[in-house]
Every structure is written in structure tokens, then in C-alpha cells.
Phi, psi and omega in degrees: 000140178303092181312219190254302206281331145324317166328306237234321155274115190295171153301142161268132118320317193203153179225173189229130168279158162218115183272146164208136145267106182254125198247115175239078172208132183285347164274289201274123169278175186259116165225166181330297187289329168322307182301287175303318153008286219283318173307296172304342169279338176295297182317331178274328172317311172274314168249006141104195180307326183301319198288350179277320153311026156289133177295119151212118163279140210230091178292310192219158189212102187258131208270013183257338186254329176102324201266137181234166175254136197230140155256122185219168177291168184304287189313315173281008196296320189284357199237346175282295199283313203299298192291017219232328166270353205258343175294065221245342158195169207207107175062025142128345168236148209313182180161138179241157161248085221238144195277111168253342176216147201218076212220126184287353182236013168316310168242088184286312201253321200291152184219134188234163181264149188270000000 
């Protein structure tokens, strides 16, 4: 028999990052499409076509901090943070991507469809 608390707990599907872009360029700002660029090129850099097809969603984007919240599966959250360290410049200037928070309940009130 199951105790109460198996009962009571789904499977995670999916977690949510919150990412900063820092852009060390007197041109290029940190914007939405900049960030995924940058993501999808790491991701193709390491892991190659599959890692540029990774599901990822991009809920909230603030362009005065660089920081954004991302939503993905679960399985892919560690292939996301790996390329994500490996992210050393964007269009010929320096840039970093840095992971700050990584939480399956990060954006609790947002409703997405599955």
C-alpha cells in the first residue's frame, strides 16, 4: 500500500530557469531574441542538431537586467545549465549566460498549455 504522500505527488514534467545575460558590448543589449540566439547556439555547439531542437519557452524577459525565465522539460534542464556555462561570446563580443535559479515551482501562477 502507498503511503499519503505518493498519493499526493505528480511526476515534474517540466522546470523553470531564470537565466542573465550579461552582453560586454557598447552595441548589442541583452534582448529576448539575443538570449535565445545565444542559448540555441550553445546548445548546438555542444550537443549538435538535437541540442539546438530542445523545447524551450520563454515566459518572462526583463531587457534593464538581462534576466529571463525559461520553461523546459525536466530531462533537459542539465543540458541547458551545462550550455549555458560554456557561453563565452555572442556575435564577436564577450557575453556570459549564467543560471540563477532552477525550480520546478519558480512561476507558480502562470498557466501553460501542455
Amino acid at each position: 500500500m502507498k503511503d499519503w504522500k505518493s498519493r499526493c505527488q505528480r511526476p515534474v514534467k517540466h522546470t523553470f530557469m531564470r537565466l542573465c545575460l550579461h552582453l560586454n558590448s557598447r552595441i548589442l543589449r541583452p534582448t529576448k531574441d539575443a538570449l535565445l540566439l545565444v542559448l540555441e547556439e550553445a546548445l548546438t555547439n555542444l550537443y549538435g542538431l538535437v541540442g539546438g531542437a530542445l523545447l524551450i519557452d520563454l515566459i518572462d524577459f526583463n531587457v534593464e537586467t538581462g534576466i529571463a525565465t525559461l520553461r523546459c522539460r525536466k530531462s533537459d534542464e542539465r543540458l541547458i545549465w551545462a550550455a549555458a556555462a560554456f557561453v563565452t561570446k555572442f556575435n564577436d563580443a564577450p557575453c556570459q549566460l549564467k543560471v540563477l535559479e532552477v525550480s520546478p515551482t519558480l512561476v507558480p501562477h502562470v498557466e501553460l498549455d501542455e
